[in-house]
C-alpha positions in Angstrom: 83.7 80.7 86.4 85.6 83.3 85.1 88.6 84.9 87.3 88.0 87.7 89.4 89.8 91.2 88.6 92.0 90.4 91.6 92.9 87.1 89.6 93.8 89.1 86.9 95.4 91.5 88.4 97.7 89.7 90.8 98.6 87.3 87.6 99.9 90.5 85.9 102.1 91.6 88.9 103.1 88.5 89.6 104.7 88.0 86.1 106.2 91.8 86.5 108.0 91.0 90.0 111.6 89.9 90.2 110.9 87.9 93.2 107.7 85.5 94.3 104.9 87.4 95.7 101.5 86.4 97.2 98.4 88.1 97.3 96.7 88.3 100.9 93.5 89.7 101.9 92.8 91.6 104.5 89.2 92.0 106.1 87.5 93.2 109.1 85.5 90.0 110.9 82.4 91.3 111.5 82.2 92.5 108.0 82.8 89.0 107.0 80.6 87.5 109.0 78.2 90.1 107.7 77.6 91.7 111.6 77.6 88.0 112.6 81.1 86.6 114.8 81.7 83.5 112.4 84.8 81.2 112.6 87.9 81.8 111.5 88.7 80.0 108.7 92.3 78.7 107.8 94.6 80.1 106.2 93.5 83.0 108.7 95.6 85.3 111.1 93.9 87.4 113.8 95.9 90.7 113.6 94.6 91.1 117.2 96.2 87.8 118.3 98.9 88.0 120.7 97.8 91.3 122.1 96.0 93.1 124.4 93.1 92.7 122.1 92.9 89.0 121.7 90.0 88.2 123.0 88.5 90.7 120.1 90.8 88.6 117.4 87.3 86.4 115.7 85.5 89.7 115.3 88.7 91.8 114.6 91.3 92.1 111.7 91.7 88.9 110.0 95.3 88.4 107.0 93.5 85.7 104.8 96.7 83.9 102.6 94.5 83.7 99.6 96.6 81.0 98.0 95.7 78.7 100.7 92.1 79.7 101.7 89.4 77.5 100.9 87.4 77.9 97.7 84.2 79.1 100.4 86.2 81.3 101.7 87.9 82.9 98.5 84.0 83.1 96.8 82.9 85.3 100.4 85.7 87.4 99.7 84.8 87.7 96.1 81.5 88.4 97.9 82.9 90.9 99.8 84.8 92.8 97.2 81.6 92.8 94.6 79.6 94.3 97.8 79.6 97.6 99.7 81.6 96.1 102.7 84.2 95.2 100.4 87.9 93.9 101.2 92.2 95.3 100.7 93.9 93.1 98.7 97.7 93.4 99.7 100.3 92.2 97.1 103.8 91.3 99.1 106.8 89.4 99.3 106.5 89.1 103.1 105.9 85.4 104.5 102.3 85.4 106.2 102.9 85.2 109.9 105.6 88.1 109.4 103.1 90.3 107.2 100.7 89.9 110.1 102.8 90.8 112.6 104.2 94.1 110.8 100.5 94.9 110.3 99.4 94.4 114.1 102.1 96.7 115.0 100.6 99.5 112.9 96.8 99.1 114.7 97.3 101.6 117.1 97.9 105.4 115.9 99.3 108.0 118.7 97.0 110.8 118.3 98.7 114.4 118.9 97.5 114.7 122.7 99.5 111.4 123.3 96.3 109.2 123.6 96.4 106.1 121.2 93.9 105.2 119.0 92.8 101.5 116.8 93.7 102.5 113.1 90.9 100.8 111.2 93.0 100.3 108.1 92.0 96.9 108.0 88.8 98.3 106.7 88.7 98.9 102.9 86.2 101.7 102.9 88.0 103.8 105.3 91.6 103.1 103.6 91.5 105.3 101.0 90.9 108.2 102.9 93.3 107.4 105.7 96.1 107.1 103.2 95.1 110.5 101.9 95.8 111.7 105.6 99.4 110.6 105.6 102.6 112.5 104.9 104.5 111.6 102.1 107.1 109.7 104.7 104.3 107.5 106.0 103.0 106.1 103.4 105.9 105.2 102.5 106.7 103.6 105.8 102.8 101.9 106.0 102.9 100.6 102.4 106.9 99.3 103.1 106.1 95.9 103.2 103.6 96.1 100.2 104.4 96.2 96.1 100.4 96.7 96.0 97.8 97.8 98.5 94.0 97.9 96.9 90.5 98.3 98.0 87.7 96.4 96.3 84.5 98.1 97.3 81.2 97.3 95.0 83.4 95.6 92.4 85.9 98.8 92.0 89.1 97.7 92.3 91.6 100.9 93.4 94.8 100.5 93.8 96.0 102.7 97.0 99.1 101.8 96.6 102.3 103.2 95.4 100.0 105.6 94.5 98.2 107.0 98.0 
């Protein structure tokens, strides 16, 4: 089978970086599962584990380490990205437990009345548009621990990042 364009692509960046990277993916569950709670496989992190919203963590935000997923797993994300639910790729230097942890810390948004919101970043068809929404400042403070940040929806592969 011939490599996927996130193959390609992280093969590229990998051979421009001055330090080891790894490419993670980053899904919402339920999409995954196609609508269906499914197990999580290794190689997995629940972005909603260890909070308030663990008990939501199988049908939440799941950090795949693609490097170590299972061939299954890395074909339904291939699956994913070729389909309309499509999946972020995330290009980083971060270790994976301390990639997922930065990330859970950015799932909640204060909203200008002080209430908090769930920031669905985790979803690659609503990225794009709420990295268009941020100041200058913040995307450079959400993308910090990122060289890439890209949304494969229907086969498209967009890079969102440097370039939100």
């Amino acid at each position: 089978m011939p490599p996927a364009k996130i193959e390609e692509y992280f093969s590229q960046r990998q051979a421009q970086a001055s330090l080891p990277v790894r490419l993670y993916a980053l899904v919402d569950a339920l999409l995954y599962g196609r609508g269906e709670t499914v197990g999580r496989p290794a190689a997995t992190i629940g972005l909603f584990d260890g909070t308030s919203d663990a008990s939501l963590a199988d049908a939440g935000p799941w950090l795949i380490d693609f490097a170590e997923a299972s061939p299954s797993v890395k074909q339904s994300l291939f699956a994913m990205g070729a389909g309309a639910e499509g999946v972020s790729w995330l290009i980083s230097a971060y270790p994976f437990a301390a990639l997922a942890e930065v990330l859970a810390g950015r799932l909640n948004a204060r909203m200008p009345d002080g209430r908090t919101a769930l920031l669905r970043f985790y979803d690659a068809r609503l990225m794009g548009e709420i990295a268009r929404l941020f100041s200058f400042t913040q995307r450079i403070e959400f993308f910090a621990p990122t060289f890439d940040w890209l949304a494969q929806i229907n086969g498209e592969l967009t890079r969102l990042h440097p370039h939100a």
